[in-house]
C-alpha positions as a Python dict, from the first residue, in 0.01 Angstrom:
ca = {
    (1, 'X'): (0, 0, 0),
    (2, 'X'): (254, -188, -147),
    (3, 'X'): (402, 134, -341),
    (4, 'X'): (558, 417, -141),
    (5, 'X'): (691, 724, -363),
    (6, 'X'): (991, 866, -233),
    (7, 'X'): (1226, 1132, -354),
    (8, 'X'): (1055, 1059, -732),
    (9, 'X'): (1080, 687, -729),
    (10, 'X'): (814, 425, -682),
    (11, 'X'): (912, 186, -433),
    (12, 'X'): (755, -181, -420),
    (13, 'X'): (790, -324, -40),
    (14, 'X'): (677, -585, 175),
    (15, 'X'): (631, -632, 541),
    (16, 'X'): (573, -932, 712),
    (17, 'X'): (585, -1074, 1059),
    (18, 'X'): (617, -925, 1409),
    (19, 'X'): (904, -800, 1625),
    (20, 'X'): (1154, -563, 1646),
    (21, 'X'): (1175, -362, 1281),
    (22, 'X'): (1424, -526, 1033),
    (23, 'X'): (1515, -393, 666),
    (24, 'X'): (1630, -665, 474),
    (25, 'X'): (1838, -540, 183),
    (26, 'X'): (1890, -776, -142),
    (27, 'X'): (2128, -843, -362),
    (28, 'X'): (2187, -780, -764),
    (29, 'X'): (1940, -842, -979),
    (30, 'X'): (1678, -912, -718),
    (31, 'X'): (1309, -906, -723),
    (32, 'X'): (1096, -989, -448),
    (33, 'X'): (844, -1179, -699),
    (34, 'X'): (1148, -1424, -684),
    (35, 'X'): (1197, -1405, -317),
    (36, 'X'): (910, -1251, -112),
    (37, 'X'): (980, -1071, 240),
    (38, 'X'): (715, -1368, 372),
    (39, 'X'): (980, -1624, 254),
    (40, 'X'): (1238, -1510, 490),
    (41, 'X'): (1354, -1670, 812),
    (42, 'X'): (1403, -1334, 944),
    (43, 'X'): (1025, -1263, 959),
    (44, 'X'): (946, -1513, 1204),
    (45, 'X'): (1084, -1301, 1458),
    (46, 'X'): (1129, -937, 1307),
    (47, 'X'): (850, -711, 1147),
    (48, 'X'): (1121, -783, 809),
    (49, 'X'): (1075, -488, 583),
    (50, 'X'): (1208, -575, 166),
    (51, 'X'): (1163, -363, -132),
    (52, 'X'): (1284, -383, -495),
    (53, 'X'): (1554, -157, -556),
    (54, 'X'): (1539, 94, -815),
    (55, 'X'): (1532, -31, -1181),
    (56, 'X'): (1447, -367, -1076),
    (57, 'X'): (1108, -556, -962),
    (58, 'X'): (829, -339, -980),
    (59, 'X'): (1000, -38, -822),
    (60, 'X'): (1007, 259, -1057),
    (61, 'X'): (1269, 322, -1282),
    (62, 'X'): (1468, 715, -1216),
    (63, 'X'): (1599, 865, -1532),
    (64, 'X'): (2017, 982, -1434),
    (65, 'X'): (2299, 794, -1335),
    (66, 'X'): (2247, 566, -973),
    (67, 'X'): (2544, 585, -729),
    (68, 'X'): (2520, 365, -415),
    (69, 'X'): (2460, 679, -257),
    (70, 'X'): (2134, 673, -424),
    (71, 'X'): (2056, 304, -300),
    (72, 'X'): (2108, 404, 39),
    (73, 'X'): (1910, 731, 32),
    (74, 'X'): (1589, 549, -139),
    (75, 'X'): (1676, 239, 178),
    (76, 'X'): (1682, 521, 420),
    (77, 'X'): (1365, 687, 301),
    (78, 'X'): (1187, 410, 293),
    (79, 'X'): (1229, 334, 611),
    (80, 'X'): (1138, 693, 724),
    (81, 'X'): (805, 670, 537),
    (82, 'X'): (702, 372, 709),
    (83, 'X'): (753, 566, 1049),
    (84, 'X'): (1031, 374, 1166),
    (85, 'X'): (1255, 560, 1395),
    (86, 'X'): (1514, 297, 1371),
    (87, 'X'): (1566, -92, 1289),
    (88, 'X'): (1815, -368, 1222),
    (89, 'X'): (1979, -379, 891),
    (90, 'X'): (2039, -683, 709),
    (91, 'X'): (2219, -664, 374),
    (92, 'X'): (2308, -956, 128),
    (93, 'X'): (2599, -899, -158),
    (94, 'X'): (2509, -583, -331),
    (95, 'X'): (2253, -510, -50),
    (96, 'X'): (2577, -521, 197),
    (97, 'X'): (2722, -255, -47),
    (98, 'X'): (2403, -45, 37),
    (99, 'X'): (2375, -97, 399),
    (100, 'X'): (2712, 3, 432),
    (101, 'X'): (2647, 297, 298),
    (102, 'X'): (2329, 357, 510),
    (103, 'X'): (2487, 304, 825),
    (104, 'X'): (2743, 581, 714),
    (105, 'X'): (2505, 845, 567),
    (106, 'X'): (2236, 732, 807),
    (107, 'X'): (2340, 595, 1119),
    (108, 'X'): (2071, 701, 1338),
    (109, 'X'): (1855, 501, 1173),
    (110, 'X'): (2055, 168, 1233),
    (111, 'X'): (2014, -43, 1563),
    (112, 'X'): (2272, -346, 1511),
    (113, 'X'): (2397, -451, 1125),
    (114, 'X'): (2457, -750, 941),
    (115, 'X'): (2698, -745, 620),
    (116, 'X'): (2642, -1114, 451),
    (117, 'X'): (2919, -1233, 181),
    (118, 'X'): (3005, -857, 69),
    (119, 'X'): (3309, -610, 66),
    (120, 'X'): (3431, -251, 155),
    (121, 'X'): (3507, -229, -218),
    (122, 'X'): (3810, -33, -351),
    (123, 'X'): (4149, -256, -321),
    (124, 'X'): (3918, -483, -141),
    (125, 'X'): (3619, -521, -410),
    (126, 'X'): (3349, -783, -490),
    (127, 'X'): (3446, -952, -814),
    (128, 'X'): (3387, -654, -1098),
    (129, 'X'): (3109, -809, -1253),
    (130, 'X'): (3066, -520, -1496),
    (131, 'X'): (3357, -721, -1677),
    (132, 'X'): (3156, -1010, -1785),
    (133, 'X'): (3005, -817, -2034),
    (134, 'X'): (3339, -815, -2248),
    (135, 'X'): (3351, -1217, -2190),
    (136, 'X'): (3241, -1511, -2395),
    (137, 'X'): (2878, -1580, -2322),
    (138, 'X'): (3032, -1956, -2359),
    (139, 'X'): (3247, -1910, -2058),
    (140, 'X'): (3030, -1641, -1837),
    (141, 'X'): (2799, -1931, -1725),
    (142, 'X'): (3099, -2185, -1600),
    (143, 'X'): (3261, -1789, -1404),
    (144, 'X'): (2935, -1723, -1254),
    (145, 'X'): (2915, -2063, -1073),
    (146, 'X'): (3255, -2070, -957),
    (147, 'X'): (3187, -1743, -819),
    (148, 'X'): (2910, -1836, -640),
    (149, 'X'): (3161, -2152, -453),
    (150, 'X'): (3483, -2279, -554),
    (151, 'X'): (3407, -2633, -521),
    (152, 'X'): (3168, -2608, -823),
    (153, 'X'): (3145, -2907, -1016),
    (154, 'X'): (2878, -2937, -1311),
    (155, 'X'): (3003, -3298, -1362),
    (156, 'X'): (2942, -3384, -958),
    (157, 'X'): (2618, -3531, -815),
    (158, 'X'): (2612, -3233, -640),
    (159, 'X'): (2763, -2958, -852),
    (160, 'X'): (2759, -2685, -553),
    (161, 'X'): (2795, -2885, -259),
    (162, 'X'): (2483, -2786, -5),
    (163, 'X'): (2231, -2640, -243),
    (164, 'X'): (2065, -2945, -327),
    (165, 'X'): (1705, -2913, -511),
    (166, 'X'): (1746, -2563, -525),
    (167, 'X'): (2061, -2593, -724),
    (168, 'X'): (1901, -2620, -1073),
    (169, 'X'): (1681, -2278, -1049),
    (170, 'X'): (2038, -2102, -917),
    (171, 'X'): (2177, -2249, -1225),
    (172, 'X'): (1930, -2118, -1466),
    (173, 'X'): (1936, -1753, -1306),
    (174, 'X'): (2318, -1734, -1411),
    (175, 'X'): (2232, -1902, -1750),
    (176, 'X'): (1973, -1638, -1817),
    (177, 'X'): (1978, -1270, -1811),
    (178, 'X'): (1638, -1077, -1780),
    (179, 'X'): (1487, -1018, -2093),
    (180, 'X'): (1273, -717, -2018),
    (181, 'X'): (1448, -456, -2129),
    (182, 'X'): (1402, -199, -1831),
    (183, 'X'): (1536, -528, -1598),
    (184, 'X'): (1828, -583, -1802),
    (185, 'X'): (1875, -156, -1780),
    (186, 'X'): (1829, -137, -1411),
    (187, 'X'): (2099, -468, -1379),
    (188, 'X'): (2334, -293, -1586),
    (189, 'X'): (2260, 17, -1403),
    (190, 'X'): (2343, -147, -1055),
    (191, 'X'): (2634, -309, -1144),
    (192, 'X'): (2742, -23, -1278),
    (193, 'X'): (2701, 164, -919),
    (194, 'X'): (2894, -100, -772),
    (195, 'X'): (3181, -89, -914),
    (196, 'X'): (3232, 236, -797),
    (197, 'X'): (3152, 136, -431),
    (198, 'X'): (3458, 223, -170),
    (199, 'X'): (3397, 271, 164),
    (200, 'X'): (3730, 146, 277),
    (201, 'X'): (3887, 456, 464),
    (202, 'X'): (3527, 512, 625),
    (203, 'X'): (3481, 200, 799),
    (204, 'X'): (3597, 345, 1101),
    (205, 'X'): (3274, 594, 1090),
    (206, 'X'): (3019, 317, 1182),
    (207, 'X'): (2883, 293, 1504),
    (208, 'X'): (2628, -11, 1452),
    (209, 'X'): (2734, -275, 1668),
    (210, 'X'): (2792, -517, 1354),
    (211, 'X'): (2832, -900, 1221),
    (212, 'X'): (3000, -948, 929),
    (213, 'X'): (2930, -1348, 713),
    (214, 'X'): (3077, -1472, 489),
    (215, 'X'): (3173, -1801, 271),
    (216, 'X'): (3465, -2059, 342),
    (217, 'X'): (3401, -2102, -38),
    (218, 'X'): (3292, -1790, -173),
    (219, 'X'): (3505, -1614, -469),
    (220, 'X'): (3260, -1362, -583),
    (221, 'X'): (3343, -1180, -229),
    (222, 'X'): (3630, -1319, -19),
    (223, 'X'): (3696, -1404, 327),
    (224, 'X'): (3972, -1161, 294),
    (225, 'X'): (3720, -875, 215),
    (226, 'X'): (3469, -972, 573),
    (227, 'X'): (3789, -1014, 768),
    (228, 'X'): (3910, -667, 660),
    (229, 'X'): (3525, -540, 707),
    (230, 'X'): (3533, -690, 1054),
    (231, 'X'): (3891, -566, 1141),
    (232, 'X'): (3806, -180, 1058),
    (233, 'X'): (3429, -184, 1186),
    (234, 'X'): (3450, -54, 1529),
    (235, 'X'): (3234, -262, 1718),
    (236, 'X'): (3225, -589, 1470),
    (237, 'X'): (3259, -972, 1475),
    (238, 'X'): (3314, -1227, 1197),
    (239, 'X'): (3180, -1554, 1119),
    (240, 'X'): (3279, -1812, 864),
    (241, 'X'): (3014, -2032, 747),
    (242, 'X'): (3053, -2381, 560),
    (243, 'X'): (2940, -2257, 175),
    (244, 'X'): (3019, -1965, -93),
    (245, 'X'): (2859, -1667, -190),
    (246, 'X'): (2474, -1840, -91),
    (247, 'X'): (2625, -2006, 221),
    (248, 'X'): (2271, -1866, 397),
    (249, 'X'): (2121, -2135, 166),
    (250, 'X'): (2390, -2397, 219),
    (251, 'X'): (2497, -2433, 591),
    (252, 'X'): (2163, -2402, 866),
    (253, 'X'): (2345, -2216, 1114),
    (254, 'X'): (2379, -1932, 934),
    (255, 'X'): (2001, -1798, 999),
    (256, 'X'): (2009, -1861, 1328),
    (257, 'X'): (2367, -1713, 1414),
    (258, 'X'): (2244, -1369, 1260),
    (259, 'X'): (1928, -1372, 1408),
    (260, 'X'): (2105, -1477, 1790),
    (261, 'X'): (2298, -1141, 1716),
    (262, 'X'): (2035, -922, 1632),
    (263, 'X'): (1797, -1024, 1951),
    (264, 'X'): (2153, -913, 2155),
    (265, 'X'): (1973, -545, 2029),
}
């Protein structure tokens, strides 16, 4: 069934493909209506697990405050319920925020890790997001895409260079927030738990052999941040890909670097 109740919430999920087990971890705001598990390169050679995070797709919403603690303990449940013993982690922005926190809380459940365009948080945070509500909806859009890549240019042929035909949907998305009112709570709700996400001195604590991605171009979380995340990570490399914060859509190696590492597992 696509619903799996754990620890009181309702957790929508997918599974598709065949392999080793992979949990695929998304970033804000995301809902696999958007981007199904099916969609993913990774499930052409991993049985790739995704879910809607609390508060957002059509996973239940909790009543309380959410702390990325509480991301990671619905990730790590999920997995459990499924029967997994243990699987590759793959986490994407605010999912990289989770999985960080899974491989801390839950190590034993986490064969090799990949952190794509996200940060330790604390001195070394993602852009606070949270802040944009206090900004002029005129100017939010314009912040948004230069977050996403530096180079952005709405008056270019190719505004964000790499997206291509894509580039108009990613442009509405930042144009538009949900209008459902339990999406726009669970948004505010996880960008509220993020910008209390540090895991700076802990680094040191996770045992996951690990490759950290990132962005040439990306502002919303900088190279700085996946240099420092590969630096303090015990057993971790770093790679640099030509692109911003969606460099996975913009440069083609990317997929196939992070899937070379994980069949090293």
């Amino acid at each position: 069934m696509p619903h799996i109740a754990v620890d009181g919430v309702e957790i929508y999920h997918e599974v598709q493909g065949d392999g080793p087990p992979l949990l695929n971890i998304g970033g804000t705001g995301g809902d696999l209506r958007q981007t199904p598990a099916a969609a993913s390169p990774f499930a052409e050679r991993f049985r790739t697990l995704a879910f809607d995070q609390r508060g957002l797709g059509r996973t239940s919403h909790p009543e309380g405050t959410w702390t990325m603690a509480d991301y990671a303990e619905d990730a790590a449940a999920l997995v459990r319920a499924l029967g997994w013993e243990r699987c590759h982690v793959v986490g994407t922005s605010f999912g990289g925020m989770v999985a960080l926190e899974l491989a801390l809380r839950h190590g034993d459940l986490v064969d090799r890790l990949v952190l794509c365009c996200t940060s330790p948080g604390g001195a070394l945070a993602s852009y606070p997001l949270h802040e944009l509500r206090d900004r002029d909806p005129a100017d939010v859009m314009a912040i948004r895409m230069r977050l996403l890549d530096d180079r952005w240019d709405p008056d270019a042929a190719e505004p964000i260079p790499g997206l291509g035909g894509i580039y108009p949907w990613i442009e509405r998305q930042a144009l538009a927030p949900p209008q459902d009112p339990a999406a726009a709570d669970g948004l505010r709700r996880q960008i509220d738990a993020r910008a209390g996400h540090d895991v700076m001195e802990r680094l040191g604590e996770i045992a996951a052999p690990t490759l950290v991605c990132a962005g040439r171009y990306d502002t919303m979380a900088p190279l700085d941040n996946a240099q420092y995340l590969a630096d303090h990570i015990p057993d971790a490399e770093l790679a640099v890909f030509d692109g911003g914060h969606l460099f996975m859509l913009q440069d083609p190696t990317a997929h196939p670097t992070m899937i070379d590492f994980l069949a090293r597992g």
